[in-house]
C-alpha positions, 0 to 999 in steps of 0.5 A: 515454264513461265510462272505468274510471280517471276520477278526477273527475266534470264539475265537479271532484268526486273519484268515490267507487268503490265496491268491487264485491259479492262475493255477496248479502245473506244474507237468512237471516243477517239474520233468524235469527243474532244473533252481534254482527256482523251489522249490521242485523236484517231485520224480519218483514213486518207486517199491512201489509206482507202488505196492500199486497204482495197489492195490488200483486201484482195490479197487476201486475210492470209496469204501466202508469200514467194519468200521462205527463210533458210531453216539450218542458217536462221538456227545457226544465227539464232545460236548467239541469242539463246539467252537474250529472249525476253518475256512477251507481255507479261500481264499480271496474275497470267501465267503464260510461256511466250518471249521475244527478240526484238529486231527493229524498235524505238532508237537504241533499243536493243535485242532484249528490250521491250517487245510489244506496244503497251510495254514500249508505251509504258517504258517510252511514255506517251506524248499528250495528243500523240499516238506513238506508231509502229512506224516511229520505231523504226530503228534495227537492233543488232539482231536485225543485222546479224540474223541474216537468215531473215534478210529475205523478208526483212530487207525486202521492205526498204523501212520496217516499224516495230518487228520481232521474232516471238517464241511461243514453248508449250502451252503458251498463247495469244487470245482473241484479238485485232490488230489496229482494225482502223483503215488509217492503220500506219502498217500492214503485218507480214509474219514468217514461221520459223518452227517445223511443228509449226505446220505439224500440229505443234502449233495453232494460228486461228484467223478471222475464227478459222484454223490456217493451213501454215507450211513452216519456214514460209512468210505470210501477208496476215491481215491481223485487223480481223480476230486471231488467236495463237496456241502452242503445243510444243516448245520452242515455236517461232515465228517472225513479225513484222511491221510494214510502213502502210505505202502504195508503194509497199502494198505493191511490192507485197502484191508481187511477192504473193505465191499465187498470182 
């Protein structure tokens, strides 16, 4: 269990806290003031953008997809990272059980490096005007290889920006919260569950303020630009994320992978 005063992770590396967020990204001081402090401008969704969020507004805000992973060899792959997960997003005074494996990040990272974005942020530093985007880290780890259980999804896609596997033990959570709401969004979500009691009452995914029925070792298109929150009531609960390049072409290739046509 994950205590608020760890101070390394299981194989000796210091934790980088990170603090926690006062408030959201001002969205409308991104895109209208241009006062030399704002670090990024958000840029204006294009005719692409407005493409292929229609589409996949069709889709749906969770949906599920014709491709499932293989239980017994995903489990025996993962055997070899046992001890490679790594703290999730450790926030300062939080107590909170969830690691991660990263499979596709920034170039040379490895599996047990830094998963979420504000740590990426943290540990790459930004550029003065730019944005780093999930589609800059866009380069396999080892485990991206070596998990071969996954390649159904993983290599479905010709290119992935940021992906991992998270692991939520019990009582482990993620809050309320959107996943770059914004229309020019650079990637759309799709994410795998990869625990049987993911789908028995061991865990909870909350979409747009509504439980989702999850059937486990199924992936999932999730427009995680609407408010969702995750809960586990087990340990060892695991499920994939992946980061999909924002392209007509790839929006069509997801919209013909859906399990309902």
């Amino acid at each position: 269990m994950a205590h608020k005063d760890d101070k390394y992770t299981k194989d000796g590396k210091k934790i980088d806290w990170i603090k926690n967020r006062p408030s959201a990204p001002n969205y409308y001081k991104h895109r209208f003031i241009n006062d030399g402090v704002t670090a990024w401008q958000m840029p204006d969704p294009s005719q692409e953008d407005i493409m292929c969020e229609l589409q996949l507004q069709a889709i749906g805000d969770f949906a599920p997809l014709d491709i499932t992973i293989d239980e017994s060899l995903f489990r025996k792959e993962l055997k070899q990272y046992e001890d490679k997960w790594v703290p999730y997003l450790r926030r300062e005074g939080v107590t909170n059980d969830r690691e991660g494996l990263l499979l596709v990040g920034a170039e040379g990272d490895s599996v047990g490096d830094s998963l979420s974005m504000p740590e990426v942020r943290k540990r790459l530093g930004e550029i003065p005007g730019k944005r780093l985007l999930e589609t800059d880290l866009c380069y396999p780890t080892e485990a991206f290889h070596n998990l071969t259980a996954l390649y159904p999804i993983t290599k479905y896609f010709d290119k992935l920006g940021r992906s991992m596997l998270v692991k939520l033990n019990k009582g482990g959570w993620f809050p309320p919260h959107r996943d770059t709401p914004q229309l020019s969004r650079d990637c759309f979500r799709v994410v795998g569950f990869l625990s049987r009691s993911c789908g028995h009452g061991g865990f909870m995914w909350e979409h747009d303020y509504r439980p989702v029925q999850i059937e486990p070792m199924r992936c999932y298109y999730a427009d995680t630009r609407k408010t969702h929150r995750t809960a586990a009531f087990d340990s060892d609960i695991i499920h994939l994320v992946i980061n999909v390049p924002k392209t007509w072409e790839n929006v069509l290739k997801l919209l013909s992978i859906t399990e309902h046509h």
